[in-house]
C-alpha positions as CSV (number, residue, x, y, z in Angstrom):
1,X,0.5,-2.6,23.0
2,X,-3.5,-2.5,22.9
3,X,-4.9,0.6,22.4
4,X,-8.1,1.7,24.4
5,X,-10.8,2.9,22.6
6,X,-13.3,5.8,23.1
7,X,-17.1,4.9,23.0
8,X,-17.8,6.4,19.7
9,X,-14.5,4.4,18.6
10,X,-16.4,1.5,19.6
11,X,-19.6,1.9,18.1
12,X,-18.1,2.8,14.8
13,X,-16.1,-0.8,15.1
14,X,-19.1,-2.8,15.7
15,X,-20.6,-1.1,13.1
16,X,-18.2,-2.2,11.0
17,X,-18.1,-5.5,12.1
18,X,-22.0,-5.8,12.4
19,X,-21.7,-4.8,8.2
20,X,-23.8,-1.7,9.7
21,X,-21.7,1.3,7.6
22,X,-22.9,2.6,4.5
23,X,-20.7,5.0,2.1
24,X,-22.0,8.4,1.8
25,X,-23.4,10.2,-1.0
26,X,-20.1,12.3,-1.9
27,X,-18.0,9.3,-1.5
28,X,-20.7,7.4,-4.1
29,X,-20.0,10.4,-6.6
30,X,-16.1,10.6,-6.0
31,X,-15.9,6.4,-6.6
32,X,-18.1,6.9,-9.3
33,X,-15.9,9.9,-10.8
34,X,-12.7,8.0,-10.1
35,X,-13.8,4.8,-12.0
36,X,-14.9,7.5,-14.9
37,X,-12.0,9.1,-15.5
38,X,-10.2,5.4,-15.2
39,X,-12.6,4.2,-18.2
40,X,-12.3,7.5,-19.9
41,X,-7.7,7.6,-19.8
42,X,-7.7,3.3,-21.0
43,X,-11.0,4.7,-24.0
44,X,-9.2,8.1,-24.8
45,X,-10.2,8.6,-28.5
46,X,-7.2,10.1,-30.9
47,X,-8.0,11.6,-34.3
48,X,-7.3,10.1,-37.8
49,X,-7.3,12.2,-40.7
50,X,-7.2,10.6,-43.9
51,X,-7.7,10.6,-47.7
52,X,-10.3,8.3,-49.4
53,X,-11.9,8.6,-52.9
54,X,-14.9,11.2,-53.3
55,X,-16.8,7.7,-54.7
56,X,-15.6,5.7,-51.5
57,X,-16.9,8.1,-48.8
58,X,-20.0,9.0,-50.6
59,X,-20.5,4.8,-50.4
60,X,-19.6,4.8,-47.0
61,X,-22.2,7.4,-46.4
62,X,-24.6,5.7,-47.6
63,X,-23.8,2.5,-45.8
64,X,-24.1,4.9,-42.9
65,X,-27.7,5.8,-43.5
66,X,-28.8,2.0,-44.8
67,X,-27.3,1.0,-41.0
68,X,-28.1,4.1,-38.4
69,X,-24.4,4.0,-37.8
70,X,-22.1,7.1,-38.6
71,X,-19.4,6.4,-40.7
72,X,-17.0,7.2,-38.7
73,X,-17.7,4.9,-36.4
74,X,-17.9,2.0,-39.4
75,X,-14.5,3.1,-40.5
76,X,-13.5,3.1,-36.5
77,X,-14.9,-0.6,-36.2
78,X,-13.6,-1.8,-39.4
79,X,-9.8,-0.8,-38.1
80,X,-10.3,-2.3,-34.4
81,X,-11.3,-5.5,-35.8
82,X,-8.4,-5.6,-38.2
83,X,-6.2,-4.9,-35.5
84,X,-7.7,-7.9,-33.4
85,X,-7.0,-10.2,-36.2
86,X,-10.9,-10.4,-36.7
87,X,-10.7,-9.8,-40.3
88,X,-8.4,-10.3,-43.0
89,X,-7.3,-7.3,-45.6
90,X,-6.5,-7.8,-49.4
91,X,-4.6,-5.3,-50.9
């Protein structure tokens, strides 16, 4: 069964098909707020507390300062690259 369209039906359809329809500004903001909060669940960051020598974290501040990266993104790096088979560890 074909279903008879209005006249504003069919101008929105050949607008379509003409590639004439654009998304408006709130729909912009809620793609852009769903694809967010998508990145933001799969890089949800967890805490890690743990105990290191007072002579270990005082070197690993200073690496900080020497690279412009906090340290706890160095230790953060260091674990993710472990992780990924990236580097090896000797204990």
């Amino acid at each position: 069964m074909k279903t008879k369209l209005d006249e504003e039906e069919l101008d929105v359809l050949q607008s379509h098909n003409n590639n004439q329809l654009k998304i408006s500004k709130t729909r912009k903001i809620d793609l852009q707020n769903a694809v967010k909060s998508a990145k933001d669940t799969i890089e949800r960051k967890a805490e890690l507390s743990i105990r290191i020598s007072e002579k270990d974290l005082r070197n690993l501040k200073l690496k900080e300062l020497e690279i412009g990266i906090p340290h706890q993104n160095i230790v953060s790096a260091l674990i993710h690259k472990y992780l990924e088979d990236k580097i090896d560890l000797t204990i």
